[in-house]
PDB file of N, H, CA, C and O in Angstrom:
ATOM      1  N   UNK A   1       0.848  -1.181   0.000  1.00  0.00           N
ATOM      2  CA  UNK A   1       0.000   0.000   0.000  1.00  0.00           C
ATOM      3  C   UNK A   1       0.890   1.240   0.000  1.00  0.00           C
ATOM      4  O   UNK A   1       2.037   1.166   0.441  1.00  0.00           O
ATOM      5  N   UNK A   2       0.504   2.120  -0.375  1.00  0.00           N
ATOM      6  H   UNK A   2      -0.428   2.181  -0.734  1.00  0.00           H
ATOM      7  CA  UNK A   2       1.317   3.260  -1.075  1.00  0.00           C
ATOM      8  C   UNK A   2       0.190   4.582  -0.386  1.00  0.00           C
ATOM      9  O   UNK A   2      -0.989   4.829  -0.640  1.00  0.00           O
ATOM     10  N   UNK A   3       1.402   5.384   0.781  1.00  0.00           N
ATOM     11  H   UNK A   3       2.360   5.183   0.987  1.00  0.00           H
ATOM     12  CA  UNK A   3       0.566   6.591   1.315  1.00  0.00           C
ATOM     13  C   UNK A   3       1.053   7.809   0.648  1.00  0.00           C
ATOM     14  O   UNK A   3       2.221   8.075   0.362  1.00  0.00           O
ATOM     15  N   UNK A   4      -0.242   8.672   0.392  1.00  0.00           N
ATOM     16  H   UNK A   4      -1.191   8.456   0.624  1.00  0.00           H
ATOM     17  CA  UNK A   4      -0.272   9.865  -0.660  1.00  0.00           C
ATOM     18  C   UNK A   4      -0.299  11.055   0.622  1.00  0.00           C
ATOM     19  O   UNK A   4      -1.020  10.887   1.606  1.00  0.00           O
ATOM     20  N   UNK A   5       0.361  11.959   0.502  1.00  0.00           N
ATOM     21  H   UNK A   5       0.946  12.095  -0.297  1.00  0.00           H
ATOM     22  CA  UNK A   5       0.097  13.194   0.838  1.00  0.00           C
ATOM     23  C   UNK A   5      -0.573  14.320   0.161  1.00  0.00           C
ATOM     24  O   UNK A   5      -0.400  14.290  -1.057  1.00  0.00           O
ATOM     25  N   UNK A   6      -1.455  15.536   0.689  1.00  0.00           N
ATOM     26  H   UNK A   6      -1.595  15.561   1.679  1.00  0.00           H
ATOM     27  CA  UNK A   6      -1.863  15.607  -0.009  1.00  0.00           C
ATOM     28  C   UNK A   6      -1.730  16.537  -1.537  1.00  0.00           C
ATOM     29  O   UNK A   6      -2.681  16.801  -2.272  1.00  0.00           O
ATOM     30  N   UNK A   7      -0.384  16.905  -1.748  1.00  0.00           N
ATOM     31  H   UNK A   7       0.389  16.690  -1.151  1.00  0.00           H
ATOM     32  CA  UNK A   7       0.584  17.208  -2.749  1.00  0.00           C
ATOM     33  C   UNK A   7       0.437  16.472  -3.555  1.00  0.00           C
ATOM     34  O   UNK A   7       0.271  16.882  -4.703  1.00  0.00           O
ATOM     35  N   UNK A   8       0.442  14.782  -3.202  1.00  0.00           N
ATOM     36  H   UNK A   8       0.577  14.449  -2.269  1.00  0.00           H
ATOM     37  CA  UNK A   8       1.124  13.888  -4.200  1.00  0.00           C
ATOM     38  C   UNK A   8      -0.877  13.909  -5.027  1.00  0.00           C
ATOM     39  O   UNK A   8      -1.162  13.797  -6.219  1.00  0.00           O
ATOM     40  N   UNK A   9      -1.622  14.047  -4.117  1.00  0.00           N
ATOM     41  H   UNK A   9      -1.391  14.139  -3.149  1.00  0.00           H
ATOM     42  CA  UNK A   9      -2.999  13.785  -4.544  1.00  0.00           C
ATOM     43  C   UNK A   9      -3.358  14.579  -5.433  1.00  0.00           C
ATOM     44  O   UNK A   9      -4.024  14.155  -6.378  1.00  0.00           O
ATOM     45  N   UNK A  10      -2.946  16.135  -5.326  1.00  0.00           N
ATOM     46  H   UNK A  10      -2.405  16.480  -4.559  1.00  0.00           H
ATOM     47  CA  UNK A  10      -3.503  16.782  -6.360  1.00  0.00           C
ATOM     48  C   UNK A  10      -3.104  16.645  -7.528  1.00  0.00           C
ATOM     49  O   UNK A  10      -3.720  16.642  -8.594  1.00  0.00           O
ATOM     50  N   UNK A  11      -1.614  16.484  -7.190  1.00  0.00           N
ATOM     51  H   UNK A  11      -1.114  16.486  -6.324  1.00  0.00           H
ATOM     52  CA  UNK A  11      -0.762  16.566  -8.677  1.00  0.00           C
ATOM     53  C   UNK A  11      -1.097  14.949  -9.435  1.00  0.00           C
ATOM     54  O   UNK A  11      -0.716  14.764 -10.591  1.00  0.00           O
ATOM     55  N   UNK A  12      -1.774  13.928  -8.728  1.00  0.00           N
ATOM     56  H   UNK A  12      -2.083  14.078  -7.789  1.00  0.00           H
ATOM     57  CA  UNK A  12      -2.429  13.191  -9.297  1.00  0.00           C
ATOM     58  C   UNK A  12      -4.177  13.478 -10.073  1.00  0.00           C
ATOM     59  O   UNK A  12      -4.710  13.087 -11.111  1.00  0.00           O
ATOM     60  N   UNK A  13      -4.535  14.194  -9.133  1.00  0.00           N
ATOM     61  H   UNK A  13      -4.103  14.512  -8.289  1.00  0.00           H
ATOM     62  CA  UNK A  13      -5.704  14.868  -9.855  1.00  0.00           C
ATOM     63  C   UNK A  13      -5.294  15.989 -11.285  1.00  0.00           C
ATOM     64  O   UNK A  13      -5.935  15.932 -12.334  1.00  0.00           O
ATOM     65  N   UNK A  14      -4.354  16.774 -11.108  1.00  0.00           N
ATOM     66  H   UNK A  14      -3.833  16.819 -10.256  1.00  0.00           H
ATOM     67  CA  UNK A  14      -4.485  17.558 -12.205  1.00  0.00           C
ATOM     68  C   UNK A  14      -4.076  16.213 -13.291  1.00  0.00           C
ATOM     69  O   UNK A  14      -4.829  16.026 -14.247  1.00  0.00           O
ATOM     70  N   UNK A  15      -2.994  15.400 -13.121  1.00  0.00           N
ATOM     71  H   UNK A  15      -2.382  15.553 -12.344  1.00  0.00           H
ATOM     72  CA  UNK A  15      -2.466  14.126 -14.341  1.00  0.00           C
ATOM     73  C   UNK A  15      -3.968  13.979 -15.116  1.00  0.00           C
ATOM     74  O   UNK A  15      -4.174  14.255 -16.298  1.00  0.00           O
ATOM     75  N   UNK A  16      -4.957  13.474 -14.145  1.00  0.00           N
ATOM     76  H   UNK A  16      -4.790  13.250 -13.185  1.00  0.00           H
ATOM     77  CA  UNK A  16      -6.081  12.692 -14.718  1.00  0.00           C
ATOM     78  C   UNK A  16      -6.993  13.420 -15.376  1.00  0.00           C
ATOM     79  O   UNK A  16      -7.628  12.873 -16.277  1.00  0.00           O
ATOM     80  N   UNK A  17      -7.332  15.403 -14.907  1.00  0.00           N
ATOM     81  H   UNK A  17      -6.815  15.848 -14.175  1.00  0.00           H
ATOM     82  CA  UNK A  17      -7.991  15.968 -15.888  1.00  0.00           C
ATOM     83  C   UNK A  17      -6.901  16.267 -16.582  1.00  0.00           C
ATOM     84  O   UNK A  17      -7.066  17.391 -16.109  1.00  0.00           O
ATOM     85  N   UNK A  18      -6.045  16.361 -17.171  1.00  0.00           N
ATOM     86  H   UNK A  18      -5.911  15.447 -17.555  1.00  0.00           H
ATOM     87  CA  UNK A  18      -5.032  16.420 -18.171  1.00  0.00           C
ATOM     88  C   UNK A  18      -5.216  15.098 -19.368  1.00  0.00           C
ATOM     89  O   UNK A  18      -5.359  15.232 -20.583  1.00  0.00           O
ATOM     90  N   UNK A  19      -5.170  14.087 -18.739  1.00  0.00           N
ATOM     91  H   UNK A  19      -5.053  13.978 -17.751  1.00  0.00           H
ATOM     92  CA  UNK A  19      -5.878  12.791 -19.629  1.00  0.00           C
ATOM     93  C   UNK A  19      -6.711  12.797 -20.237  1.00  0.00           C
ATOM     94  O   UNK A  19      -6.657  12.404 -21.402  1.00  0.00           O
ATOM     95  N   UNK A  20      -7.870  13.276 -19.639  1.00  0.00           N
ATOM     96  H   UNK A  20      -7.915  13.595 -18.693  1.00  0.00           H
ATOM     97  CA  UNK A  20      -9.504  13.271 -20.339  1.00  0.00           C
ATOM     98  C   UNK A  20      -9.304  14.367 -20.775  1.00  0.00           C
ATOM     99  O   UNK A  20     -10.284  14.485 -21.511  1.00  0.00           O
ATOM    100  N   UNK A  21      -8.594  15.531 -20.897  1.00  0.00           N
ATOM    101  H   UNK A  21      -7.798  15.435 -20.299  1.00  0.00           H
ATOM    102  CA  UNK A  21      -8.682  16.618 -21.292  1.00  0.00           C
ATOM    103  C   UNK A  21      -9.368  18.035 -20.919  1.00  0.00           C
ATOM    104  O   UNK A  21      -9.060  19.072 -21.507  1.00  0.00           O
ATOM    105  N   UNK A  22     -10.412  17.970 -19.792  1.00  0.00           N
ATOM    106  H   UNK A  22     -10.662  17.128 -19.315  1.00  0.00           H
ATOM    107  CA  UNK A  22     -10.672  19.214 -19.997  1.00  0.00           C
ATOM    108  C   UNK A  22     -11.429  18.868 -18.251  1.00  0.00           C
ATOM    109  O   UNK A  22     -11.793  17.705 -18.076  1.00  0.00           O
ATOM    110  N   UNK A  23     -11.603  19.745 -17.212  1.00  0.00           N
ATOM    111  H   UNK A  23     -11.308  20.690 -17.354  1.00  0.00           H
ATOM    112  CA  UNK A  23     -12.369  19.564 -16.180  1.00  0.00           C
ATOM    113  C   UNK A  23     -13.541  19.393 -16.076  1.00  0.00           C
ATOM    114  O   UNK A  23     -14.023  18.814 -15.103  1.00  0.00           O
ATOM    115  N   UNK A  24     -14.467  20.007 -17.365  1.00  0.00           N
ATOM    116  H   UNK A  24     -14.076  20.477 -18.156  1.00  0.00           H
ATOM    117  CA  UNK A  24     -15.621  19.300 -17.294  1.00  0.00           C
ATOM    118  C   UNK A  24     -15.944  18.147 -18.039  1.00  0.00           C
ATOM    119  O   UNK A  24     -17.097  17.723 -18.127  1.00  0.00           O
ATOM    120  N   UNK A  25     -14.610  17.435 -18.773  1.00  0.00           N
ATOM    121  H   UNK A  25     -13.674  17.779 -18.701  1.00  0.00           H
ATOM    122  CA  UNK A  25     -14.744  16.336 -19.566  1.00  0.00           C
ATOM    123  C   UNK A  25     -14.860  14.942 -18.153  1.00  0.00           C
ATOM    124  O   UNK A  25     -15.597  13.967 -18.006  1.00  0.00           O
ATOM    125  N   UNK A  26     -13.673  15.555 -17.316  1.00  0.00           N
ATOM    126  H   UNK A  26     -13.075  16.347 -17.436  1.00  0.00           H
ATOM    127  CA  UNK A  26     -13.480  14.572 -15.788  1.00  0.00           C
ATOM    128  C   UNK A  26     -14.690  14.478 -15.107  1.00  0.00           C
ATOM    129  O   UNK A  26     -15.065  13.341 -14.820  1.00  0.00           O
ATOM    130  N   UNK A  27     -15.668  15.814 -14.653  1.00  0.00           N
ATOM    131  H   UNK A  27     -15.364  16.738 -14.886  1.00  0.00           H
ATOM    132  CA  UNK A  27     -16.446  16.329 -14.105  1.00  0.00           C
ATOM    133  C   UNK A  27     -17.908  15.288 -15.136  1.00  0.00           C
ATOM    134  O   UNK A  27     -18.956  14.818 -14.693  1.00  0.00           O
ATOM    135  N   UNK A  28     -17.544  15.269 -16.066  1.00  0.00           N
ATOM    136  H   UNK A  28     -16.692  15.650 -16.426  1.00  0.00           H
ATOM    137  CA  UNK A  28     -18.752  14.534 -16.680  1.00  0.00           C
ATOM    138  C   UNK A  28     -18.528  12.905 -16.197  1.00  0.00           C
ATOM    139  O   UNK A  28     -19.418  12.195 -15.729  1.00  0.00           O
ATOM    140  N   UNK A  29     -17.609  12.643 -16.350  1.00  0.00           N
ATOM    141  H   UNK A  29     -16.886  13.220 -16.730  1.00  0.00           H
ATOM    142  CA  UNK A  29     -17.194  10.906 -16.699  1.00  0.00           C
ATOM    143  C   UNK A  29     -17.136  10.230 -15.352  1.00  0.00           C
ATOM    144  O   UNK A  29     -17.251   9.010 -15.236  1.00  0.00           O
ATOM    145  N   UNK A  30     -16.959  11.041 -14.350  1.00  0.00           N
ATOM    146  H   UNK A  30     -16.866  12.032 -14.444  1.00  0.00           H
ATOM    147  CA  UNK A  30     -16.799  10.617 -12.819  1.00  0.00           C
ATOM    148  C   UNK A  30     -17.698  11.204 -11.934  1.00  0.00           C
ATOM    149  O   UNK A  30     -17.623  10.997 -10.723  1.00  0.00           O
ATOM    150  N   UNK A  31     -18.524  11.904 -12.427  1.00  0.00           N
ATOM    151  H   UNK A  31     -18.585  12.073 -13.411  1.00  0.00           H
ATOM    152  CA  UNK A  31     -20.247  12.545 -11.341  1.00  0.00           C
ATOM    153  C   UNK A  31     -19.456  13.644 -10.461  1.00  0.00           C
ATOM    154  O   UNK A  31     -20.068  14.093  -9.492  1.00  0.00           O
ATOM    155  N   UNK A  32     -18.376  14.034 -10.667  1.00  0.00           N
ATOM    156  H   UNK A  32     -17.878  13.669 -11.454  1.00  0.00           H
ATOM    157  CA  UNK A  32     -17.401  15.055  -9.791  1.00  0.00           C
ATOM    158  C   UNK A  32     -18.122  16.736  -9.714  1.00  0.00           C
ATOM    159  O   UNK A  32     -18.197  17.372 -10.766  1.00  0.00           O
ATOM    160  N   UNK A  33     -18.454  17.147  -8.842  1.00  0.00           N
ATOM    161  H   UNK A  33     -18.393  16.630  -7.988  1.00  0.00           H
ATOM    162  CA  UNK A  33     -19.334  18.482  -9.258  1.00  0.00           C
ATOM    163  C   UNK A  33     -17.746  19.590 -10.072  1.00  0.00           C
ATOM    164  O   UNK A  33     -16.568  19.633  -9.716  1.00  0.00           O
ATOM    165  N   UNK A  34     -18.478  20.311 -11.215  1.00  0.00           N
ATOM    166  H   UNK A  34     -19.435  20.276 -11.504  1.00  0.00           H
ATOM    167  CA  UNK A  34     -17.220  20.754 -11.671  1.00  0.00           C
ATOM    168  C   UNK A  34     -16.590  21.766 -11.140  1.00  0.00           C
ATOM    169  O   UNK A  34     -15.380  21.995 -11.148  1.00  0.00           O
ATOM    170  N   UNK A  35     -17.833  22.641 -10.468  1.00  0.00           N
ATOM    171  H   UNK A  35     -18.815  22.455 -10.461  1.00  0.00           H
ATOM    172  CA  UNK A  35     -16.949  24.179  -9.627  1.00  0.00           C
ATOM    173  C   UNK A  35     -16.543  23.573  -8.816  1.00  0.00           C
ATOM    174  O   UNK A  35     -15.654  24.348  -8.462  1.00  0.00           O
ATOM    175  N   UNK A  36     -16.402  22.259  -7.789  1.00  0.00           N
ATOM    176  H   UNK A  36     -17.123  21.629  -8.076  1.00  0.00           H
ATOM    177  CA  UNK A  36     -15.781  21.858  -6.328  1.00  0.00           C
ATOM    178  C   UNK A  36     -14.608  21.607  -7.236  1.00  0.00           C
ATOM    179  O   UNK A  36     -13.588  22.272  -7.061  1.00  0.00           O
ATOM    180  N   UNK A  37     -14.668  20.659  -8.237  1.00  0.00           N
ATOM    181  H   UNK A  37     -15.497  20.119  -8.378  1.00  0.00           H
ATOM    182  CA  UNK A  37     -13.267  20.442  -8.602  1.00  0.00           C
ATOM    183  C   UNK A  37     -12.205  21.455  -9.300  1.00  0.00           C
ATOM    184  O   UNK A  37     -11.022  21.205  -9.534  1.00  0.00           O
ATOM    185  N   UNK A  38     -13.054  22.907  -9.633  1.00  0.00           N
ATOM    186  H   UNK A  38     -14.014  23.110  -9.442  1.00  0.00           H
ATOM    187  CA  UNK A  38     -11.942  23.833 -10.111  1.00  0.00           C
ATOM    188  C   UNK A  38     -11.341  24.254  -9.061  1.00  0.00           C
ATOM    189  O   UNK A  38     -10.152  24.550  -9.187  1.00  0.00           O
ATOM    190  N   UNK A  39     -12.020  24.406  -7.676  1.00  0.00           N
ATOM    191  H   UNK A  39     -12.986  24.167  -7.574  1.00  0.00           H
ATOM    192  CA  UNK A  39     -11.329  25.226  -6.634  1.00  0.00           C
ATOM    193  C   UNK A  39     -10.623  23.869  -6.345  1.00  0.00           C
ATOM    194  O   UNK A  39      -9.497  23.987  -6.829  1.00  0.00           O
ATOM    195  N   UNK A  40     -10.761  22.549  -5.744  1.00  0.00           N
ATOM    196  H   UNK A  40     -11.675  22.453  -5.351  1.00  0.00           H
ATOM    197  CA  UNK A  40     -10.032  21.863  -5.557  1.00  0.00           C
ATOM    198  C   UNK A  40      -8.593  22.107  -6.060  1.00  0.00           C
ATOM    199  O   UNK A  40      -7.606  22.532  -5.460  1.00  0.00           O
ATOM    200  N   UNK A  41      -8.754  21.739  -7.251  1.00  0.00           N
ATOM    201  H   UNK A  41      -9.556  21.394  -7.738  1.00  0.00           H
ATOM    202  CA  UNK A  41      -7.448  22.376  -8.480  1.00  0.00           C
ATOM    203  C   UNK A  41      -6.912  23.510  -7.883  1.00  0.00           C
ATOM    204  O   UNK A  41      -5.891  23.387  -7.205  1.00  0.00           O
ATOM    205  N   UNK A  42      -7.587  24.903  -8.067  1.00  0.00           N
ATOM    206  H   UNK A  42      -8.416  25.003  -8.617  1.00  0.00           H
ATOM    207  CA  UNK A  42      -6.898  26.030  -7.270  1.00  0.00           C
ATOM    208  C   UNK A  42      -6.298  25.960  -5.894  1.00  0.00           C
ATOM    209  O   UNK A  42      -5.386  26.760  -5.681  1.00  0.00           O
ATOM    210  N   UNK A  43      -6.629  25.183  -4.965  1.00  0.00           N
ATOM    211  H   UNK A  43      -7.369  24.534  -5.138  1.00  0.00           H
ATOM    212  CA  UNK A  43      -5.971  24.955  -3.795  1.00  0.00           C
ATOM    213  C   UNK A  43      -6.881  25.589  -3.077  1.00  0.00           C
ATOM    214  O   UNK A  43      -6.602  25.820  -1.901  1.00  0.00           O
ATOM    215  N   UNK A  44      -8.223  26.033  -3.633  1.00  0.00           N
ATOM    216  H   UNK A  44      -8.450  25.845  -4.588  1.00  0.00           H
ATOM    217  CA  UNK A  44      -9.213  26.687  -2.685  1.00  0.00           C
ATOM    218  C   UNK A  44     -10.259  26.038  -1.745  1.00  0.00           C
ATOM    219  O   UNK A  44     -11.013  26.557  -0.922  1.00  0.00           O
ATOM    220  N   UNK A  45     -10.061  24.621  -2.148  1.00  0.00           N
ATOM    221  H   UNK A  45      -9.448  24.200  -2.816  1.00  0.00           H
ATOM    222  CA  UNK A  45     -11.126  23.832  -0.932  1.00  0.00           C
ATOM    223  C   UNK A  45     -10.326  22.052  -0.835  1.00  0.00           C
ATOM    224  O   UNK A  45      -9.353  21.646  -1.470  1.00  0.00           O
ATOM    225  N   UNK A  46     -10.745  21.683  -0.327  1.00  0.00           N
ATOM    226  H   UNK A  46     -11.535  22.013   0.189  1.00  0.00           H
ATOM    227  CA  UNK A  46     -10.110  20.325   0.036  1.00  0.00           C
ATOM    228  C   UNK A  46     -10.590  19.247  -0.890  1.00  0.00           C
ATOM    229  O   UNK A  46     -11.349  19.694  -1.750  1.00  0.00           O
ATOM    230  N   UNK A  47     -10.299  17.565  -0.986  1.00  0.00           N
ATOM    231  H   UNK A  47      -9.682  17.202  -0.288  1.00  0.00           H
ATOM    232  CA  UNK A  47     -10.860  16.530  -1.987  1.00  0.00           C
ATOM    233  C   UNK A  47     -11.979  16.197  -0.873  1.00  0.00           C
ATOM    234  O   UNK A  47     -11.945  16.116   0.355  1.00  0.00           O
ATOM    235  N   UNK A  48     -13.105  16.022  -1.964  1.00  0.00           N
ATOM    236  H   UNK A  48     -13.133  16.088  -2.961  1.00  0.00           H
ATOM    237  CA  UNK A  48     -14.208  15.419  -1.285  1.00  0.00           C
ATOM    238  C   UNK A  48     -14.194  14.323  -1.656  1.00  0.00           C
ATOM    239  O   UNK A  48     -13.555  13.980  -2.651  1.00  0.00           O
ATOM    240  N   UNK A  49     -15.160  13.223  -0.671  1.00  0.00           N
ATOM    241  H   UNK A  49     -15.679  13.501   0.137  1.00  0.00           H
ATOM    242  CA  UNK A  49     -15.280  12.188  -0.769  1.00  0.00           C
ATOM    243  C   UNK A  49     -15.403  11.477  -2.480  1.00  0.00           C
ATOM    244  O   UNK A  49     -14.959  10.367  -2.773  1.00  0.00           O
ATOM    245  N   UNK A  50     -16.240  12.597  -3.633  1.00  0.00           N
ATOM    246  H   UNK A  50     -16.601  13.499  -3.395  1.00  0.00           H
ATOM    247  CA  UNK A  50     -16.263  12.079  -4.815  1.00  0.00           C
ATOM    248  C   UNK A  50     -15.227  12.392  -5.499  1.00  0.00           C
ATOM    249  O   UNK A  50     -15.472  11.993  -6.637  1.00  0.00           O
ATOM    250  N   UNK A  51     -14.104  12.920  -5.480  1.00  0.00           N
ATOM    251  H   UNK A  51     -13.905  13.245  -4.555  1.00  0.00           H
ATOM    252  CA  UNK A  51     -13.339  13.475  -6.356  1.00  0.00           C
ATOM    253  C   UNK A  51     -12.221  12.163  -5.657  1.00  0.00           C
ATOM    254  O   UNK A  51     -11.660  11.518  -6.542  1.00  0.00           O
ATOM    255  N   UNK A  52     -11.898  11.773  -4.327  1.00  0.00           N
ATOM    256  H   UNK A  52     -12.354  12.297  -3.608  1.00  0.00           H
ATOM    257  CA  UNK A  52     -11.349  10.512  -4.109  1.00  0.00           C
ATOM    258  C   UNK A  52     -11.460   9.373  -4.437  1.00  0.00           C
ATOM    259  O   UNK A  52     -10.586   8.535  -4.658  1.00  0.00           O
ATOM    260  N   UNK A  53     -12.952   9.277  -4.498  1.00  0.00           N
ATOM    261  H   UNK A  53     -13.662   9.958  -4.319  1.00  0.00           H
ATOM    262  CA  UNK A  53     -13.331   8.140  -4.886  1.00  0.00           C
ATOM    263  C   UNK A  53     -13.250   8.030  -6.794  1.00  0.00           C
ATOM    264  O   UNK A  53     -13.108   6.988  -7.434  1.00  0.00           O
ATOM    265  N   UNK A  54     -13.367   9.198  -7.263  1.00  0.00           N
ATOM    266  H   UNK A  54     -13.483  10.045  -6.743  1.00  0.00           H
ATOM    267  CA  UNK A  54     -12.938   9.360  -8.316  1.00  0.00           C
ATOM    268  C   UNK A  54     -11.242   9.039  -9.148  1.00  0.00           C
ATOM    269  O   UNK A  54     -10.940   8.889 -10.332  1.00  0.00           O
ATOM    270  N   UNK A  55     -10.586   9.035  -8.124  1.00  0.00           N
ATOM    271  H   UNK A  55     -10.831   9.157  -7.163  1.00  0.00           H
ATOM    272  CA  UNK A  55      -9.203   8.973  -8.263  1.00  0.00           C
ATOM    273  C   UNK A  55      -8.600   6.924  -7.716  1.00  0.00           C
ATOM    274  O   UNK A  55      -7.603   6.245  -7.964  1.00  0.00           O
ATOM    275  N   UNK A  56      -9.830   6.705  -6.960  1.00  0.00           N
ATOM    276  H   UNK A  56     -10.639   7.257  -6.759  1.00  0.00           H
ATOM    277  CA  UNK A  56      -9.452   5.513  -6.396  1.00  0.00           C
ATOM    278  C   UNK A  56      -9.059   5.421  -5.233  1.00  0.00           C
ATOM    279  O   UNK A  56      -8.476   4.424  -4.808  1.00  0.00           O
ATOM    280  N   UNK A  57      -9.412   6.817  -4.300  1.00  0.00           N
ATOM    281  H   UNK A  57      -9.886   7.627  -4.645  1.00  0.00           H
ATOM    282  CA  UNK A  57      -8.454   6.461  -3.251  1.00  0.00           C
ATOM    283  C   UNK A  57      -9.297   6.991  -1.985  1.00  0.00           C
ATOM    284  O   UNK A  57     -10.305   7.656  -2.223  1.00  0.00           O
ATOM    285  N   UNK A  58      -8.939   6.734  -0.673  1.00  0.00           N
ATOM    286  H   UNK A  58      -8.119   6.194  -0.480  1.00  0.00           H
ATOM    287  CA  UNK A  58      -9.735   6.632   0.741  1.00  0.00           C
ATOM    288  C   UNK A  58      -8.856   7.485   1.678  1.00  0.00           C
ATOM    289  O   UNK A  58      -7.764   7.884   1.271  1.00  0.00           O
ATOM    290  N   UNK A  59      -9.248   7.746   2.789  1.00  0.00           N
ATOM    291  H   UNK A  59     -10.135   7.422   3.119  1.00  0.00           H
ATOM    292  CA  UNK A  59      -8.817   8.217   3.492  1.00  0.00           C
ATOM    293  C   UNK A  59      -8.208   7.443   4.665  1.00  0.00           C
ATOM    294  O   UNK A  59      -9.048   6.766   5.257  1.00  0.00           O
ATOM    295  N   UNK A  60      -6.900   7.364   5.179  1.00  0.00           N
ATOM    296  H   UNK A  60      -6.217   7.914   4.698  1.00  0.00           H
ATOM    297  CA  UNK A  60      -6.879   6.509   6.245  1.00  0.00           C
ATOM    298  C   UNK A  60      -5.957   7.418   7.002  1.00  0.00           C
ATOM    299  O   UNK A  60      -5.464   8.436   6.517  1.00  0.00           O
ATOM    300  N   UNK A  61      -5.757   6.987   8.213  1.00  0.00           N
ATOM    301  H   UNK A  61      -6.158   6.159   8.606  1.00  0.00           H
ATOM    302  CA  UNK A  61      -5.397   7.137   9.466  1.00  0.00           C
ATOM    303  C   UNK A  61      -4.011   6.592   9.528  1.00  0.00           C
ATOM    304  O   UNK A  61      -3.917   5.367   9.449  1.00  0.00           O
ATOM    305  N   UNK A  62      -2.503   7.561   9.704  1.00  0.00           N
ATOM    306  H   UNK A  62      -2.580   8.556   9.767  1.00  0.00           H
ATOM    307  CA  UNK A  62      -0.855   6.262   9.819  1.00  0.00           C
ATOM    308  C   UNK A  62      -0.309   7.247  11.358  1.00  0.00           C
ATOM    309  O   UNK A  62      -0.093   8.456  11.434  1.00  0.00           O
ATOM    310  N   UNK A  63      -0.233   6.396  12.222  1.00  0.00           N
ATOM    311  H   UNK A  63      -0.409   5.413  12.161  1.00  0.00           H
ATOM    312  CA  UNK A  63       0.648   6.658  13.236  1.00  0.00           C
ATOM    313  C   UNK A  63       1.801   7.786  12.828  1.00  0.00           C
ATOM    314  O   UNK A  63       2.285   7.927  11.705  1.00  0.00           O
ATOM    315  N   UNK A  64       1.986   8.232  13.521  1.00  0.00           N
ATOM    316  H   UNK A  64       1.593   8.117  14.433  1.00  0.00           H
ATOM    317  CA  UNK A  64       3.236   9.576  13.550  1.00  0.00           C
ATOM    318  C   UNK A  64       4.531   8.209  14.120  1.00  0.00           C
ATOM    319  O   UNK A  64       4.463   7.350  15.000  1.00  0.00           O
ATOM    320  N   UNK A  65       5.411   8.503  13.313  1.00  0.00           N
ATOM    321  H   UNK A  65       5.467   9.201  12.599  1.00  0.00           H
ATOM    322  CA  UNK A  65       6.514   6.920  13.409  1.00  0.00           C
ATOM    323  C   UNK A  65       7.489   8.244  14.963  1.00  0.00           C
ATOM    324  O   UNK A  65       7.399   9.431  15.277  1.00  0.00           O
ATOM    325  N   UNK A  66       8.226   7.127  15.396  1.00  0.00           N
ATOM    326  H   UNK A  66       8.299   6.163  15.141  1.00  0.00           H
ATOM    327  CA  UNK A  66       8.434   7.631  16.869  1.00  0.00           C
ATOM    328  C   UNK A  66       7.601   7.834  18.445  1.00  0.00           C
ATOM    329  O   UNK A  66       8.124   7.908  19.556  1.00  0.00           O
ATOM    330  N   UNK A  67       6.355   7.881  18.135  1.00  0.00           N
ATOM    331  H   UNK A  67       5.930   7.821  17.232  1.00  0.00           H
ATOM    332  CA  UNK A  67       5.473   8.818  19.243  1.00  0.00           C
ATOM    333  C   UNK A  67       4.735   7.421  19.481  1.00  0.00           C
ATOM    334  O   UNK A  67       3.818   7.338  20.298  1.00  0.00           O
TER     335      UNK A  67
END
């Protein structure tokens, strides 16, 4: 299993509307609302549960290593 920060997440989100080509091409093909996902993109609101689940991925919980 492979943990994402959430840097590595966006810059995986912009890859994938870059693929399909256009944000409302992503926004169509994955039920993603398209204004959450432009600000997402902008760094203006956080991933919601559909834009994760859109990408394949969950939220989990990793111990702070040391503590």
């Amino acid at each position: 299993m492979r943990v994402f920060d959430d840097a590595e997440v966006l810059k995986l989100l912009h890859s994938k509307v870059k693929s399909v080509g256009s944000q409302a091409a992503f926004a169509k093909q994955t039920g993603v609302n398209r204004t959450h996902l432009n600000l997402v993109l902008k760094g203006k609101k956080g991933f919601g549960p559909a834009i994760l689940k859109a990408l394949n991925l969950r939220v989990v919980y990793v111990p702070i290593e040391g503590q």
